[in-house]
C-alpha positions in Angstrom: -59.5 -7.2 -6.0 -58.3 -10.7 -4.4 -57.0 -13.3 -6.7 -59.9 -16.1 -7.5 -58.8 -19.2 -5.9 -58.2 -22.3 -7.8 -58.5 -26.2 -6.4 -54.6 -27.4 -5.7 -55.2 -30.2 -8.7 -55.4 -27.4 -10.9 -52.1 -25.3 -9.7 -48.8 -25.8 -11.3 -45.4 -25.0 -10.4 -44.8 -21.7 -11.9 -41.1 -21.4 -13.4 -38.8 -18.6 -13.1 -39.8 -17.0 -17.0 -42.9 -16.7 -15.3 -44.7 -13.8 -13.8 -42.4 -13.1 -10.7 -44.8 -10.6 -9.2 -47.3 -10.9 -6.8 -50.9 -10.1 -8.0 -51.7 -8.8 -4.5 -49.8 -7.8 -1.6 -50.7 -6.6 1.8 -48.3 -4.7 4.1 -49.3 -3.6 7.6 -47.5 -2.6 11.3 -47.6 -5.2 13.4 -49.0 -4.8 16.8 -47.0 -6.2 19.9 -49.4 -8.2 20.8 -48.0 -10.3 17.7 -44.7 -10.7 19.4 -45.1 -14.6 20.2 -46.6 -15.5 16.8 -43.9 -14.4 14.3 -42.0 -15.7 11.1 -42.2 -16.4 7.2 -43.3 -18.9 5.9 -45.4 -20.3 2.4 -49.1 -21.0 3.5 -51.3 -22.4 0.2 -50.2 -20.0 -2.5 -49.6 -17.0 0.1 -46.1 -15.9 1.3 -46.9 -14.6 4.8 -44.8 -13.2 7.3 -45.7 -12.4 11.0 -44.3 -9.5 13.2 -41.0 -9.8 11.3 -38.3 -6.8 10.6 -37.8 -5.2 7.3 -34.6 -6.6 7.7 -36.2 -10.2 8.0 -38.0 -9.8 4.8 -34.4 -9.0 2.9 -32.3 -11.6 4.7 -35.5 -14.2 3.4 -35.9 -12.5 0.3 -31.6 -12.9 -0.9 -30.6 -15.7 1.4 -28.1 -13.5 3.5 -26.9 -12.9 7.1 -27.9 -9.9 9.0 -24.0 -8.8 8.4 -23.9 -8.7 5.3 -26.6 -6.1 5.3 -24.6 -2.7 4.6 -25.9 0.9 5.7 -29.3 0.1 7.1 -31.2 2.0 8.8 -32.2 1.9 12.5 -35.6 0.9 11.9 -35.1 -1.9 9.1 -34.4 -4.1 12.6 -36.5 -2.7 15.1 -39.9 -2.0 13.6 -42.2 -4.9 12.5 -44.5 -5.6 9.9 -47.5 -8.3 8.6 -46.7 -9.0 4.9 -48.8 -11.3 2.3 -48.4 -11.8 -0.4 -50.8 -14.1 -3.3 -49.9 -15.0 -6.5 -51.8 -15.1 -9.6 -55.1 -17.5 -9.7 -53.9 -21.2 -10.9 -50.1 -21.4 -10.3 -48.1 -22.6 -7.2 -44.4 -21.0 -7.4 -41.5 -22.6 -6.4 -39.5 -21.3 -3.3 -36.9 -20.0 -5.4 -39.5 -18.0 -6.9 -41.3 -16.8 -4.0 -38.2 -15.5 -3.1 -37.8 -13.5 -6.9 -41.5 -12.2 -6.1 -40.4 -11.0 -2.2 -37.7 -9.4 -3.6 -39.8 -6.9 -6.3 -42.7 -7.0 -2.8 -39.3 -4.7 -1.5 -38.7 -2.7 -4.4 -42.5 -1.7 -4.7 -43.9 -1.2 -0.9 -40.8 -0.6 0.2 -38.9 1.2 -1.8 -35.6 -0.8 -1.3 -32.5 0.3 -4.0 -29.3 -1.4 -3.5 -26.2 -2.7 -4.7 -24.0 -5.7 -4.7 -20.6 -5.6 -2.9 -18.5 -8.2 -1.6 -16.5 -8.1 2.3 -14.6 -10.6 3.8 -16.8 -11.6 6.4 -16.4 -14.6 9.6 -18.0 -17.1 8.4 -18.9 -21.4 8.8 -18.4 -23.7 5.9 -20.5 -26.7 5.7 -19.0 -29.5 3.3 -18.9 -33.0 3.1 -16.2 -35.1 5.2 -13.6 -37.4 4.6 -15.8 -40.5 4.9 -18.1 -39.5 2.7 -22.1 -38.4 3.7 -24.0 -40.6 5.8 -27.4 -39.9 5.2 -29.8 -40.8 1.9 -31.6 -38.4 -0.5 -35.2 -37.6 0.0 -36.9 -40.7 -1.8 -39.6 -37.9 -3.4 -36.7 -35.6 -5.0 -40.1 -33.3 -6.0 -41.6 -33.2 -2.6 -42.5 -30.1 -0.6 -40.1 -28.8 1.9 -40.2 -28.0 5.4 -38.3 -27.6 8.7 -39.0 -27.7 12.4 -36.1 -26.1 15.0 -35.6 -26.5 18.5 -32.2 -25.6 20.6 -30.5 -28.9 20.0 -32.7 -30.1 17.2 -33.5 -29.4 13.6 -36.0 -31.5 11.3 -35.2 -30.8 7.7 -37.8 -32.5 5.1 -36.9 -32.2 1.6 -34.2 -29.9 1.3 -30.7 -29.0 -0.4 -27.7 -28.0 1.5 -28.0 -24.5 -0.1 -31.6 -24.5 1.5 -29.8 -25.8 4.7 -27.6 -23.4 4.9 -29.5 -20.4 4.3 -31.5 -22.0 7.3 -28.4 -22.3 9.2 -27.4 -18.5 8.9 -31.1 -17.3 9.8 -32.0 -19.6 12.6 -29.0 -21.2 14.4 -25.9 -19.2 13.8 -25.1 -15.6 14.0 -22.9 -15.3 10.6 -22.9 -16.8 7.1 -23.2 -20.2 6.0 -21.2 -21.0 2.9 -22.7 -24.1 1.4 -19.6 -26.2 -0.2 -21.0 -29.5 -0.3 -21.4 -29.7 -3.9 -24.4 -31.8 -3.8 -27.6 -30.5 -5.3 -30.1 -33.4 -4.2 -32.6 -32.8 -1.5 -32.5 -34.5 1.8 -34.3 -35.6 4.9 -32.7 -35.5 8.3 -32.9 -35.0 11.8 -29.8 -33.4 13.6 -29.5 -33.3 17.4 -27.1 -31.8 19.3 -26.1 -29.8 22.8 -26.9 -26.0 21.9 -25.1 -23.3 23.2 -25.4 -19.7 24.4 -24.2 -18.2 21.0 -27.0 -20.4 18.7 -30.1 -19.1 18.5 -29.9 -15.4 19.5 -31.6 -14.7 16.1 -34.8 -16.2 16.7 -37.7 -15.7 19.2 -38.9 -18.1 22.1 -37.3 -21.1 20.8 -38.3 -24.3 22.5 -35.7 -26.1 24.3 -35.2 -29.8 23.1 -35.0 -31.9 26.0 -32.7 -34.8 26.6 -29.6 -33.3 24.8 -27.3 -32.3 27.8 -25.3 -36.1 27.0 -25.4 -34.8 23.2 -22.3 -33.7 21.5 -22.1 -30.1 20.3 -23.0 -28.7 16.6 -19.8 -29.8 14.8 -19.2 -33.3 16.1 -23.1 -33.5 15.8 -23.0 -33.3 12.0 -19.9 -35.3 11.6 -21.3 -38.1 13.3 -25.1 -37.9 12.5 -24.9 -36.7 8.8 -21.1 -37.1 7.3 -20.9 -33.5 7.5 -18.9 -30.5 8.7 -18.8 -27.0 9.8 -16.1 -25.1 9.8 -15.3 -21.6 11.1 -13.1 -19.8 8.5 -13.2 -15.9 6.7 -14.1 -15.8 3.4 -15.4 -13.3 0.7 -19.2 -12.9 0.6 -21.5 -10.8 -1.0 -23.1 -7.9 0.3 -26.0 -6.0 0.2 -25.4 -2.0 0.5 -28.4 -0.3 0.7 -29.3 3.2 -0.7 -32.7 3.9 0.2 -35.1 2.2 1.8 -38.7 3.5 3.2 -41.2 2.6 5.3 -43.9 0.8 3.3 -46.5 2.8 1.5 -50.4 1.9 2.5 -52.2 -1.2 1.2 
């Protein structure tokens, strides 16, 4: 039976000691006709996700890069499923939390048993420059984040650089982003820049910003428009080796 729903005056942000299950999940195969409505995403108190990969749901779930995903198989990144998830009546979890309750979503429907590694992987660095950071902290340090991506343009409400990373590596780039900033504060920004063929490839149907052929590319971008770079470098990450994984069972 569904979760009774409680008015959002009521809710309160459920900590990590908390339960970090949810009290009702639903797992389905997603039709193609989904194909242009897909991603994850926190709607009310549900986690949902749309026509996304197995695969998807870990990388969201851990805040990793497809390549450091170890011995998957074929289907993890080729079949798609419709996942929500709704926790229990009267609490609103954080987004670290979510991810916690994602995470034992895959060890129940899925059946997903792994174990941590490390590799030294390619990888971009995003840290503060020379000059210092040129953009404020959110006002409302307790707000609710969000984001909005377009090739050239990224709106980030609310956010730490750890959030903006993990962004980074599922959305924009096609490796890891190491967050080195040291700065734990959310912030507010908007970043444009002139995209190229390699950004992107990760993600469905983006819209194309307009207006940004006279735009400087990613890294000057960030330098100029935030006090921030990105730099391409190897480094030792951790990695997620897989030992069994199966389709999910039936709602």
């Amino acid at each position: 039976m569904d979760a009774q729903s409680v008015p959002a005056t009521q809710m309160k942000e459920q900590s990590t000691e908390a339960n970090s299950s949810f009290s009702v999940i639903r797992v389905k195969l997603s039709p193609d006709s989904e194909a242009d409505d897909w991603g994850i995403g926190i709607r009310g108190r549900n986690l949902w996700a749309v026509h996304v990969t197995t695969e998807e749901l870990i990388q969201w779930a851990y805040g990793i890069n497809s390549r450091q995903i170890e011995h998957a198989p074929s289907w993890l990144a080729t079949e798609h499923f419709d996942f929500d998830g709704l926790p229990d009546a009267g609490v609103q979890p954080s987004r670290d939390l979510y991810r916690t309750m994602l995470q034992a979503a895959l060890a129940e429907r899925f059946a997903l048993k792994f174990h941590p590694s490390q590799k030294s992987l390619p990888v971009y660095v995003l840290s503060v420059e020379d000059g210092g950071l040129k953009i404020p902290k959110s006002v409302d340090q307790g707000a609710k984040s969000s984001w909005g991506a377009h090739r050239g343009w990224l709106s980030i409400q609310g956010m730490t650089f750890g959030d903006v990373a993990r962004l980074m590596q599922r959305t924009i780039f096609d490796r890891p982003v190491l967050d080195r900033t040291g700065l734990a504060d959310r912030y507010t920004f908007i970043l444009k820049w002139r995209a190229d063929e390699t950004q992107f490839a990760q993600m469905r149907d983006v819209p194309e910003e307009t207006g940004t052929e006279d735009v400087e590319d990613i890294y000057t971008a960030v330098r100029q428009q935030l006090g921030l770079k990105i730099e391409a470098k190897k480094a030792l990450v951790p990695t997620f080796e897989i030992e069994s994984v199966s389709r999910p069972s039936a709602n």
